[in-house]
C-alpha positions in Angstrom: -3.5 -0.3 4.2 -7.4 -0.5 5.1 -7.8 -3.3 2.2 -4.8 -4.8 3.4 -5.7 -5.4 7.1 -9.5 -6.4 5.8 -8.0 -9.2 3.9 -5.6 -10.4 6.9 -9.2 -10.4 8.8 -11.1 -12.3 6.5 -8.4 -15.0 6.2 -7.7 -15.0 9.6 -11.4 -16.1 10.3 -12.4 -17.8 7.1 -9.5 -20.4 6.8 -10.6 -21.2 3.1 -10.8 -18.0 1.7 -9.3 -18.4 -2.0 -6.5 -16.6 -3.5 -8.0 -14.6 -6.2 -11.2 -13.5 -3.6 -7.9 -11.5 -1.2 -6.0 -10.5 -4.7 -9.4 -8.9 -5.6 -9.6 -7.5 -2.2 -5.6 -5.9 -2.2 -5.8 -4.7 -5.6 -9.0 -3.4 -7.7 -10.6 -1.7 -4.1 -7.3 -0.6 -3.3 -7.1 1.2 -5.9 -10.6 2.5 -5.6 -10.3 3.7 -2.3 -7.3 5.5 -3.2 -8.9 7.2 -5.8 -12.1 8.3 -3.8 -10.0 9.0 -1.2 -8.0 11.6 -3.6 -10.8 12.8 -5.1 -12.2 13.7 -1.8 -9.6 15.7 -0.7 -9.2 17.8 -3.8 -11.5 20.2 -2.3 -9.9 20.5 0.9 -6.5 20.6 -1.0 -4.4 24.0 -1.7 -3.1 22.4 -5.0 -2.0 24.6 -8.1 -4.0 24.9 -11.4 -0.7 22.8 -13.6 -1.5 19.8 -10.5 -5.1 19.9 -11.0 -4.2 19.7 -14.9 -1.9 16.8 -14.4 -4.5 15.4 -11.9 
């Protein structure tokens, strides 16, 4: 959602942003904030050991 709403930003005030600059931003950092984002919270989590082995 994050990478999502900074795309909409940067084409809202850069009118010539290209295609494949807002596809890199939606996909590849997407999917890095998601997985920093889970790998932050596996402390905090109460998860069990067969998770953390699927993990």
């Amino acid at each position: 959602m994050i990478t999502r709403i900074f795309a909409a930003t940067l084409h809202r005030f850069r009118a010539k942003t290209p295609d494949d600059v807002l596809a890199f931003i939606k996909g590849p950092i997407c999917l890095l904030l998601a997985v920093l984002l889970a790998r932050s919270l596996h402390d905090v989590s109460n998860v069990t050991i067969a998770v953390v082995a699927l993990a």
